[in-house]
N, C-alpha and C positions, 0 to 999 in steps of 0.2 A: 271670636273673630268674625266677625261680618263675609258673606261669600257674595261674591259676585252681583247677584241683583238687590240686594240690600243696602253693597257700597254706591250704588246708582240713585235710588230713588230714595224717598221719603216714607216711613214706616208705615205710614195713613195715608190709603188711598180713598179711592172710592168708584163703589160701585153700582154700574147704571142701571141694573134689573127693573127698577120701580119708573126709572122714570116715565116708560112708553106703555105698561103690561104689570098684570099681577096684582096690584093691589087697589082692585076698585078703579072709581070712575079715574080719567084721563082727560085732561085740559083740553084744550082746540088747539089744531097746530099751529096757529097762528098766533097763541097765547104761549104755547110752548118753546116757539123757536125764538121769539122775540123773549123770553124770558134768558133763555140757555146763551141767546147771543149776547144781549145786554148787561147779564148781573151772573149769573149763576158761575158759570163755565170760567168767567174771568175772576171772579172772585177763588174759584178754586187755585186755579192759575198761579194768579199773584200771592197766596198765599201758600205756592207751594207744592201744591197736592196735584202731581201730575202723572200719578201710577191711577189710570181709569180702566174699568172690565166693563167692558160690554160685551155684545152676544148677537149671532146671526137670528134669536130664537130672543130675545128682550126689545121685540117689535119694534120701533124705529130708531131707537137709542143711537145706531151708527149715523146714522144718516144726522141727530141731533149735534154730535160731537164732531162729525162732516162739514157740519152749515158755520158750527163755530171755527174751526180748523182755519176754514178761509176766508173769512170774513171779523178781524184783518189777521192775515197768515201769520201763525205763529209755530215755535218751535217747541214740539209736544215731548214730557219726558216719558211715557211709557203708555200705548196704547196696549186692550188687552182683548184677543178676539179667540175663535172658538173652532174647531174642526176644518178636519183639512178641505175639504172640499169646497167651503164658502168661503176660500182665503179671497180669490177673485174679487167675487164680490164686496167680502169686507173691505176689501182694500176701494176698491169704488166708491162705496160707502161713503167711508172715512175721509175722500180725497186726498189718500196721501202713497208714495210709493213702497210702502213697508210698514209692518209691525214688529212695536219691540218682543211682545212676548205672546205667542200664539200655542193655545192648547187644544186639547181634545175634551171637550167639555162634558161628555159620558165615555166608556166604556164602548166597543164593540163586542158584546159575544161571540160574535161569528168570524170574527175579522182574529187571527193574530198579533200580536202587539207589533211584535217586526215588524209587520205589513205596513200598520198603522205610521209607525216613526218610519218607514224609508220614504215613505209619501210626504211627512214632512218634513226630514230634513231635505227633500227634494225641496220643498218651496224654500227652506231656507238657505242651506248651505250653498246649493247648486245655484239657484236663482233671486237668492237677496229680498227673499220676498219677505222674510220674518225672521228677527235676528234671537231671541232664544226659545227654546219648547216647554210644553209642559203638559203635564195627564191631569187631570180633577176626577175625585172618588175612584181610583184603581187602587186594586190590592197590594201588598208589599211585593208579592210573588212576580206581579206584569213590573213594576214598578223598577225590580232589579233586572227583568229581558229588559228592559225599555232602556233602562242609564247605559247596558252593557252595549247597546246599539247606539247611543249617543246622548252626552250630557243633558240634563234636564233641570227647569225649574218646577216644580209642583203646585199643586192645588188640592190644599184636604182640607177638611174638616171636621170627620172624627177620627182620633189615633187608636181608638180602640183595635185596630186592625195590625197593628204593629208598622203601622205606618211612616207615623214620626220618628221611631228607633231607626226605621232604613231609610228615609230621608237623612237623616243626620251620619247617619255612616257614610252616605252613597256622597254628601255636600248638596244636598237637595234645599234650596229657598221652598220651606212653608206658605203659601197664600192662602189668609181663614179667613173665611167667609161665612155669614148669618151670623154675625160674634153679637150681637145685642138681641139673638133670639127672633129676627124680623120685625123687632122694634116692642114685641114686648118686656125688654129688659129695661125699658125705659121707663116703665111704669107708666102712662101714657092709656095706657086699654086695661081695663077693669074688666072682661069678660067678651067670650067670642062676640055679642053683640055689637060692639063700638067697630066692628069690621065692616066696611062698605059691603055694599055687593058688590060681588064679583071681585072680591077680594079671596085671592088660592089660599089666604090665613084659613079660612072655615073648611078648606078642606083637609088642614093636615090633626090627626090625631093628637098629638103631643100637645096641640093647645086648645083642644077640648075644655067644655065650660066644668067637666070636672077636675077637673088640672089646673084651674086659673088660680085656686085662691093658693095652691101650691108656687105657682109661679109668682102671683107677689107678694107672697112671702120671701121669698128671695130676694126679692124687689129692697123688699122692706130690709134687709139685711147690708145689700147692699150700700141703700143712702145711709145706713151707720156710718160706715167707712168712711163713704164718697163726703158727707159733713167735716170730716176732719181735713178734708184735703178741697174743700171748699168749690166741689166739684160735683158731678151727675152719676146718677147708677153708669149708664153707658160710658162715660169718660174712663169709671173706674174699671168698666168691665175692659175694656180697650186697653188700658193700661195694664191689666194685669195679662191679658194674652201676650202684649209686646216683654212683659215683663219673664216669658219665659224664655227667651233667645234673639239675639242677633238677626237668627235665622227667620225670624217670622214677622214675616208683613199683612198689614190687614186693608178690609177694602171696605168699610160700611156702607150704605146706602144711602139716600135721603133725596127728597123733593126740595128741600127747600134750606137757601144758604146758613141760617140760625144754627140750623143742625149740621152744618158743615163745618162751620167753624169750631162748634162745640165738640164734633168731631176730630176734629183736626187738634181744638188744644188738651186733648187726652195725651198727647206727647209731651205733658208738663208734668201730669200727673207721676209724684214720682213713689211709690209706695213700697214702703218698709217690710224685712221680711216675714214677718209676724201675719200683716196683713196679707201677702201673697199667699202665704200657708192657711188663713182663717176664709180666703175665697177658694182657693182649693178644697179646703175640707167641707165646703157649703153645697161647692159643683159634685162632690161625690155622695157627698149623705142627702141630695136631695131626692126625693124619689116620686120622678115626673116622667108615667109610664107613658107608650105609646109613639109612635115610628114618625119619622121628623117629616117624611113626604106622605103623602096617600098611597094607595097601593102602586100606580104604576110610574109614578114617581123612585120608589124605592126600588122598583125591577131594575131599573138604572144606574144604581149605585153601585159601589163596590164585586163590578162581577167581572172574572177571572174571564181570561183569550184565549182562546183555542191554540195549543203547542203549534207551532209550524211544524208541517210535515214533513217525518225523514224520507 
């Protein structure tokens, strides 16, 4: 059974990290915004895909999604923005009076989780400023103070945490993100080298140039599959995430429309049980050491609130 922001949107979003920051060089804004107004944003549009993540911290991306908003105004299904304090702002940004889905895009160590959601359902509830919530990388532990203080949709990425078990108990919407590995699951990059500079790829461990030929190996596993269904490593891999619930919608990335669309028709992809169990058994027996962020990347992840005090 579908909950709540899954019956709203489209399983295939997408997400704007790369457009502005992170992955090497950056267009001119004037190749950018005239790209984002003319082709890109509308193509997503019309073909559907209107659950977008952006981020007060994914460099200008709002203000991208802003220029196209109004220019000519349309009605957007699901903006997605990040920490309570830049709601203002994002909302500026954006040029619009409200987000559909506004989360906490780390953890506070210091802060309380309580602390955290009465701040936001203040923007929300009180002031209509963002109509549902959500935490990314919190533990199960804040995850259940957080719901018991007010409904939430979620944002994970590993379940290792027992994450997904209290999502699905609590009726928590999954939103996974980095689902194609930051585009090495595409097979597309043969080794850290084919990384721009000033691409944050060279700085995360996990895809280290001794790790590569592990990673297309899996590559290489995947177009088995993805051949029979006349399809892409990434299509398949997308497919097989949507393939584990209702509850989980995904947000891939991309610069440029080809990959949007190819994106977007992993929703066809329909794969048999055999095959979901033969890419699960591939994601557990592979064995591709090393931590998905750099050091102070990971300090950010998954770390537990300080109890409110009695």
């Amino acid at each position: 059974m579908k909950n709540r922001l899954t019956a709203l949107i489209n399983p295939i979003g997408f997400g704007a990290m790369g457009l502005s920051s992170f992955y090497g060089a950056v267009d001119s804004d004037e190749e950018r915004f005239k790209a984002t107004q003319s082709r890109f944003w509308n193509a997503a549009y019309e073909k559907g895909c209107r659950h977008w993540d952006s981020s007060n911290v994914y460099g200008d991306s709002e203000l991208l999604i802003g220029k196209w908003y109004v220019s000519p105004p349309m009605e957007v299904g699901a903006i997605l923005s990040t920490v309570k304090e830049q709601c203002a702002k994002s909302l500026e940004r954006f040029g619009v009076d409200y987000i559909d889905l506004y989360y906490q895009h780390r953890p506070d160590r210091n802060v309380p989780i309580e602390v955290t959601m009465a701040e936001l359902v203040k923007c929300s509830s009180r002031e209509g400023k963002v109509k549902y919530l959500g935490l990314s990388e919190c533990i199960a532990k804040d995850l259940r103070r957080a719901h018991a203080f007010s409904p939430l949709v979620l944002d994970i990425e590993d379940p290792k945490f027992a994450i997904l078990q209290t999502a699905r108990e609590l009726g928590i919407t999954v939103v996974a993100y980095s689902l194609l590995a930051r585009g090495l699951i595409t097979g597309q990059y043969k080794s850290p080298d084919d990384f721009e500079e000033g691409d944050f790829r060279k700085t995360i461990p996990k895809y280290s140039k001794e790790n590569f030929p592990k990673i297309l190996d899996l590559v290489e596993h995947l177009k088995v599959i993805a051949s029979k269904h006349n399809a892409t490593p990434g299509q398949v891999t997308l497919a097989w995430i949507l393939a584990q619930g209702d509850d989980f919608v995904v947000i891939p990335g991309t610069k440029k429309i080809k990959y949007l669309e190819e994106n977007l028709g992993a929703a066809k992809v329909q794969l048999s049980q055999g095959e979901i169990a033969a890419i699960r058994k591939l994601a557990e027996e592979s064995d591709i050491p090393g931590a998905r962020y750099g050091a102070t990347g990971m300090a950010a992840v998954m770390q537990a609130t300080p109890e409110l005090p009695k």
